[in-house]
Each structure stands twice: as C-alpha cells, then as structure tokens.
C-alpha positions in Angstrom: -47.9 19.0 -6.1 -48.0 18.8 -2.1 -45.8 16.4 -0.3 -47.8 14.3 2.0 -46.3 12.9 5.0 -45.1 9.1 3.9 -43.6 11.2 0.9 -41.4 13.0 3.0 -40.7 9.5 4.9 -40.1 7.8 1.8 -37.7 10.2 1.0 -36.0 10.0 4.4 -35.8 6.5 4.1 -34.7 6.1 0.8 -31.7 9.1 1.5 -30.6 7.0 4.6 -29.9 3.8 3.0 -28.3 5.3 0.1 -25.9 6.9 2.8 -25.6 3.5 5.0 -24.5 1.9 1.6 -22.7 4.3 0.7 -20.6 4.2 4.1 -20.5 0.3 4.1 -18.9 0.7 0.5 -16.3 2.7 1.5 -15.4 1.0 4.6 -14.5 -2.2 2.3 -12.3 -0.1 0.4 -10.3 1.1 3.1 -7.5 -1.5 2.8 -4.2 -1.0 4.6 -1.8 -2.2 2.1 1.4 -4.4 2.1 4.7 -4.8 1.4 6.1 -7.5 -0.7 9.5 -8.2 0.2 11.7 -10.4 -2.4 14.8 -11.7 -1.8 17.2 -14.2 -3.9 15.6 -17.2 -2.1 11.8 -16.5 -0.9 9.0 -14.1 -0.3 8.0 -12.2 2.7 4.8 -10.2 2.8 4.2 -7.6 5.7 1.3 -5.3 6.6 1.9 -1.4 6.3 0.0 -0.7 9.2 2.5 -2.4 11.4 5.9 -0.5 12.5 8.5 -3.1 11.9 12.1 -3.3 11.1 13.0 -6.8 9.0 16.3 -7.8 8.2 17.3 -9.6 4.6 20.5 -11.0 4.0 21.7 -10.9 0.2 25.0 -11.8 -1.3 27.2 -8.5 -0.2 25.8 -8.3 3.4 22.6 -7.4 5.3 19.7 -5.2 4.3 17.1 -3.5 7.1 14.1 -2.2 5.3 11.8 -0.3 8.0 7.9 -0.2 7.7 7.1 2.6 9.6 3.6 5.2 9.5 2.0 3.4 6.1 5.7 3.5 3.9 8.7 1.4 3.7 12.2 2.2 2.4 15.7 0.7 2.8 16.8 1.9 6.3 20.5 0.8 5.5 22.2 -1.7 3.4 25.8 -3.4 2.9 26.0 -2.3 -0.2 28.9 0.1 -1.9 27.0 2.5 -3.4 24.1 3.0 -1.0 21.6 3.7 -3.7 18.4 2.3 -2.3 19.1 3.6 0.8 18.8 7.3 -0.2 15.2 6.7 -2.2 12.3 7.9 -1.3 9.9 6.0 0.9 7.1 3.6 -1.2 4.0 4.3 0.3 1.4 4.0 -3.1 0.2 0.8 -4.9 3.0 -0.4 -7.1 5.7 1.8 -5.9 9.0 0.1 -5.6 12.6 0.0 -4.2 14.9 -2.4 -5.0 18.9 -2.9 -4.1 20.9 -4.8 -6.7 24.0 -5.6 -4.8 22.0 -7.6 -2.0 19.3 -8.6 -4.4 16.6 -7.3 -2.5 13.6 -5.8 -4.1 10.4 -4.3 -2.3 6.8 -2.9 -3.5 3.5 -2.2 -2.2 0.7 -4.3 -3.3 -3.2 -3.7 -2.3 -4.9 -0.7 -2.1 -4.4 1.4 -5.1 -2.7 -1.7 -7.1 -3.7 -1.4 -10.5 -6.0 1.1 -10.0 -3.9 4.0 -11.5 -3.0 4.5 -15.4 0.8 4.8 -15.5 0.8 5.6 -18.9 -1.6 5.4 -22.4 -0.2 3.0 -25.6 -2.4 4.3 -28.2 
C-alpha cells in the first residue's frame, strides 16, 4: 500500500489535533489548589498559589498558619503542647492539620481531592 500525499496530510492533521486536545485537556486540569481554613466561628478559603500569613484567634490565643510555595502548615500557635506546629506541611488534596487547643483546623481542597484511594473496604 503506498501513501499518497493527502494520506500523509491526513495523518498530520489528525496527529495535531489529537495533540492540541490533548494540551487543552491538560491545561484545565492544572488547578492550583486551596486551603480551607476552619475555625470555631467561620470559614476562610485561600489560594495555595498566593504566599500569605493569616492569623486565627481560638479560645487559648492566636494561631498563624503560613501559605507559602503551594503548602500550608501552622507557623506558630498559643497552644501548650505545640503539636500542630511541629507537622508536616499539607500540600496534597485532602491533607490536613488541625490544632485542638485553638480549635483551628486546616486542609487542602481541589486538585487531587478525591482523586486518590486512601484505602479499599472489601
């Protein structure tokens, strides 16, 4: 079989809009994320791709979570133990910190959420 010349442009065509969707797809899926920031009274949401510091007052004193490069993580608290200050930075869909004392609580919410099995119930 010999490939004639609007074969070959056929093909070239067909390849390139399978790429251009392809890229367009992935462009909508390239979501920056957020982080959902609860206290004892409201709500806050803030994007990840925004270096911020926001302060929360709870019932034992103030709490500073800082949003910095894509994660967020308690950056200091008024709390006696301390314990959401030294966990690890939330960065994935679904990841969470949370301080008890000052009844903050904190979690990243759009790319990735729900995409990923935690576990199997079988």
């Amino acid at each position: 079989m010999k490939l004639r010349f609007f074969d070959i442009l056929a093909l070239i065509f067909s390849l390139a809009v399978f790429l251009g969707f392809t890229a367009f797809g992935r462009s909508l899926n390239q979501d920056d994320g957020y982080v959902i920031i609860e206290d004892s009274q409201s709500q806050y949401l803030y994007p990840l791709s925004i270096d911020q510091m926001v302060t929360l007052h709870g019932p034992v004193g103030d709490s500073v979570v800082e949003i910095k490069d894509g994660e967020a993580h308690f950056h200091s608290s008024d709390c006696a133990d301390g314990l959401c200050v030294q966990m690890a930075p939330i960065r994935r869909g679904g990841d969470w910190a949370a301080c008890l004392p000052n009844q903050v609580f904190i979690y990243i919410g759009g790319f990735d959420d729900g995409k990923e099995v935690d576990a199997g119930v079988y």
